[in-house]
ZALOKE-445972 format. One record per residue (C-alpha): residue in three letters; y, x, z. Coordinates in steps of 0.001 Angstrom, whole numbers. Each point is the difference from the previous one (the first is absolute). Layout:
<rs>
   code         Y         X         Z
    Ala         Y         X         Z
...
</rs>
This chain:
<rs>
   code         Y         X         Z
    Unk     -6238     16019     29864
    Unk     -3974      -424       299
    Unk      1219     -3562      1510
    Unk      2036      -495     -2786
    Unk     -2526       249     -2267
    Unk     -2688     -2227      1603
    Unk      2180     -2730      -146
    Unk      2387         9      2976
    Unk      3475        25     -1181
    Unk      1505       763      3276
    Unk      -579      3100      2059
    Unk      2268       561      3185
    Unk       110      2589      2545
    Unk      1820       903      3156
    Unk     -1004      3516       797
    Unk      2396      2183      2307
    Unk       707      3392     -1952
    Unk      1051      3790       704
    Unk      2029      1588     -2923
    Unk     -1999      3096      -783
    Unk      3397      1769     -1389
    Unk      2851      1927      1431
    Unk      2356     -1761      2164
    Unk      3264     -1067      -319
    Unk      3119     -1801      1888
    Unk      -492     -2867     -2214
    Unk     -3670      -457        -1
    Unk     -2867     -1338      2914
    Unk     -2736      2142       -60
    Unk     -2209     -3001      1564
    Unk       375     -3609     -1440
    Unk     -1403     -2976      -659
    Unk      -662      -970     -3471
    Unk     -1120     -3395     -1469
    Unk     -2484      1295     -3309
    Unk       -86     -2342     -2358
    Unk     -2353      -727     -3714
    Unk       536     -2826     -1501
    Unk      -991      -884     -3772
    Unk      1734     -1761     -2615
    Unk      3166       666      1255
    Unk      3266      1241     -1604
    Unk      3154      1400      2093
    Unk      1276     -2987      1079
    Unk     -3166      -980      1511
    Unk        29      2999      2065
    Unk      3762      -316       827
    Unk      -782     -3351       833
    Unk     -2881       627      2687
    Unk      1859      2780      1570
    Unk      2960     -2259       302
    Unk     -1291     -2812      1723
    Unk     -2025      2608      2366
    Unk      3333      1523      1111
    Unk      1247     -3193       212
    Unk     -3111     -1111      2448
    Unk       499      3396      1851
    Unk      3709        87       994
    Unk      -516     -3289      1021
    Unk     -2522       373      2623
    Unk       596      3252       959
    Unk      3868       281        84
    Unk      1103     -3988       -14
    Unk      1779      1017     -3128
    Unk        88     -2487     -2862
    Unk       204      1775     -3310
    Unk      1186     -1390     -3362
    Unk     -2221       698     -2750
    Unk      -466       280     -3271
    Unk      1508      3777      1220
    Unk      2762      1239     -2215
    Unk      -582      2572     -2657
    Unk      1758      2986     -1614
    Unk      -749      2174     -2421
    Unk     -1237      3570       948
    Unk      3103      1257     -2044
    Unk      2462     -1786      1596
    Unk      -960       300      3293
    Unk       -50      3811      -607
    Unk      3557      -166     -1371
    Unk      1471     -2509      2398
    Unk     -1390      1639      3373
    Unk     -1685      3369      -848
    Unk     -3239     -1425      1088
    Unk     -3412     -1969     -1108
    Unk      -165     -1100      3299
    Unk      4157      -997       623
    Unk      1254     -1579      3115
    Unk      1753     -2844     -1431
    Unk      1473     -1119      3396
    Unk      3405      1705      -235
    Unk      1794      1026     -2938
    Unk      1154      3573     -1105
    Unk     -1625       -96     -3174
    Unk       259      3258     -2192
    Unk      2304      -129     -3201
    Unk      -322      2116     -2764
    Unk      3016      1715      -752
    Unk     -1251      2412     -2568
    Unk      2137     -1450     -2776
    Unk      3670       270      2026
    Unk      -734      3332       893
    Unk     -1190      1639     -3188
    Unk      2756      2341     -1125
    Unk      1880       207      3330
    Unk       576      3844      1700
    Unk     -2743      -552      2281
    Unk     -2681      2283      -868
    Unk     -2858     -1165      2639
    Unk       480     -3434     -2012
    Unk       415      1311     -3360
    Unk     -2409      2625       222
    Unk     -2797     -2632      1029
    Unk      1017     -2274     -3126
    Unk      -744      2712     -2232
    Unk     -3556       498      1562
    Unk     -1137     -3708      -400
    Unk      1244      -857      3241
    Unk      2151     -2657      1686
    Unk      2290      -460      2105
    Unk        49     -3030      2488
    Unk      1537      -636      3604
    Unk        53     -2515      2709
    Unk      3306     -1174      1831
    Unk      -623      -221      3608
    Unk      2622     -3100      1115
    Unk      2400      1229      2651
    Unk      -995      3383       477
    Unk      2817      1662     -1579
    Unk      1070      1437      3408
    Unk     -3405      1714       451
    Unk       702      2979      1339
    Unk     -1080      3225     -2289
    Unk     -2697      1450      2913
    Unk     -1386     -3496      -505
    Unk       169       250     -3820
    Unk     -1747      3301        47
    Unk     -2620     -1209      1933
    Unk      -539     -2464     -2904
    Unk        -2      2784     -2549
    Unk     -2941      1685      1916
    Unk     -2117     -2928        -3
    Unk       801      -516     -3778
    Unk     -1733      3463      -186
    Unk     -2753      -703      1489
    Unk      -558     -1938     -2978
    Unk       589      2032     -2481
    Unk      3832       -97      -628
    Unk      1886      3626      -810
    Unk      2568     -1779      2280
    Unk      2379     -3637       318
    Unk      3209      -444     -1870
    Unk      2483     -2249      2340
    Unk      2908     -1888      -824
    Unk      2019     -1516      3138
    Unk      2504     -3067      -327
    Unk      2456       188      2782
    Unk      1616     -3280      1176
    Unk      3083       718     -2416
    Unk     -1600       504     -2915
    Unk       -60      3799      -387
    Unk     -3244      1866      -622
    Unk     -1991      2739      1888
    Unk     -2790      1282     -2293
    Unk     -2271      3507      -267
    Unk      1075       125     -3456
    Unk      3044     -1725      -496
    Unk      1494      3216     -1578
    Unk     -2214        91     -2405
    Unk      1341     -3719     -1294
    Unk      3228     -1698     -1258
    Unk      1625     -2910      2132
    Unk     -1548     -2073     -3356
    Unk     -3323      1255       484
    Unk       -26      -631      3163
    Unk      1494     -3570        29
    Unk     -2506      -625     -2202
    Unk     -2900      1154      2028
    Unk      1267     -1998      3066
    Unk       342     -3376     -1971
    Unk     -3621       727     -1378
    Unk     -1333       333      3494
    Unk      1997     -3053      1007
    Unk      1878      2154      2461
    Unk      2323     -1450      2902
    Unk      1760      1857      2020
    Unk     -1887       792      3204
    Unk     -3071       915     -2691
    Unk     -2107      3050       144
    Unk     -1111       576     -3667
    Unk     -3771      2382       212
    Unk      -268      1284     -3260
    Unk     -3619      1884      -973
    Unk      -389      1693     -3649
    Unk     -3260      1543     -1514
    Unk     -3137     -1169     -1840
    Unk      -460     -4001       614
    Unk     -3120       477      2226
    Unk      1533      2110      2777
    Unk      3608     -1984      -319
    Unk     -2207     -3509       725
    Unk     -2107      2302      3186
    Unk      3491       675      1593
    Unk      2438     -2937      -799
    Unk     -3191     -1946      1156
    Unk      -835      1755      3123
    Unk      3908       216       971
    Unk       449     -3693       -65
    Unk     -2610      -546      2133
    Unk      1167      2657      2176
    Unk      3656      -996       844
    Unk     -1576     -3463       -75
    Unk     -1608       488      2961
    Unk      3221      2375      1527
    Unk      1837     -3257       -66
    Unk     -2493     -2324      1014
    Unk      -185     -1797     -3392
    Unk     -3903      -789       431
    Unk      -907     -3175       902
    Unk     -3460       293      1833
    Unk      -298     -3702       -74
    Unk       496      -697     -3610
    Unk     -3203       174     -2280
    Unk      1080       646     -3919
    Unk     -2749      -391     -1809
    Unk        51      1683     -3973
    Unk     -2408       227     -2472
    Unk       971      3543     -2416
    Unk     -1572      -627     -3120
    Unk      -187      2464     -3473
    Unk      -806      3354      1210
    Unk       424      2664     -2893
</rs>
């Protein structure tokens, strides 16, 4: 900033770092980070630089030639759409909110979060209808690790019938409805979550990922690069 000031408009500096924070899965404690001040500049200046450094990077480093200007999304959207500020956008299984199809069904888990604020949303795992329930459960425990109370389920067997956690609780109606909202086929495995919007994005989010990499969805060798713009 002293730089800045005396007239140098660029400032750049490759310094390798150690997080002085708690750990976690998702996080290198040591890294290398490229500082940067530079002065008259607005966002897309920034954006800009960092762009074509990637760019440079990949290149040498990995061979890998990536596109850029990077795509962007909205820190809204990206929340709604994957659960996530930082979304892997290299398989589908987007969330869907299905608060307004399920407000004044039997259900209370999905009813009851309505009334607090809440949401509720689900993902539809492709083809996993025949996942069997010790499987299932396993998912419910890591949707708890999260935050969740637990993981509403609805099954669609090959002919079109329904096993669900709380189909009881619903009409044939409701139910149709719910499917067709979640664009369900049968041989789908519907995940629903319900409860305040911040821990229904954590799990949906986190669960994606998770049977994302149980069916080997992740391509290791496919860079998608995203700019999330308008935090709140």
């Amino acid at each position: 900033q002293l730089l800045m000031c005396s007239g140098y408009d660029r400032y750049f500096q490759i310094a390798k770092c150690f997080r002085d924070e708690d750990l976690r899965a998702d996080r290198q404690p040591e890294f290398t980070q490229a500082d940067m001040e530079l002065s008259f500049v607005d966002m897309e200046d920034v954006i800009d630089v960092n762009e074509r450094l990637l760019k440079h990077i990949f290149k040498e480093a990995v061979g890998v030639d990536v596109p850029i200007p990077f795509p962007r999304m909205p820190w809204q959207e990206a929340m709604d759409r994957y659960g996530s500020d930082k979304p892997d956008t290299r398989f589908g299984m987007e969330l869907k909110d299905v608060s307004d199809v399920v407000k004044g069904c039997g259900f209370g888990v999905f009813t009851g979060a309505l009334d607090n604020g809440g949401s509720v949303r689900g993902i539809n795992a492709n083809g996993q209808g025949a996942m069997p329930r010790k499987k299932i459960d396993a998912l419910v425990e890591v949707a708890k690790t999260y935050g969740a109370k637990g993981l509403a389920y609805l099954a669609i067997n090959e002919d079109g019938t329904y096993k669900s956690s709380f189909s009881k609780f619903m009409t044939e109606e409701e139910l149709a409805a719910l499917v067709d909202a979640m664009d369900g086929k049968p041989g789908d495995l519907l995940l629903f979550a319900a409860d305040k919007n911040s821990v229904v994005w954590a799990v949906l989010g986190a669960l994606r990922l998770h049977i994302a990499e149980e069916l080997g969805l992740l391509d290791k060798n496919q860079f998608n690069f995203l700019w999330i713009t308008e935090f709140p």
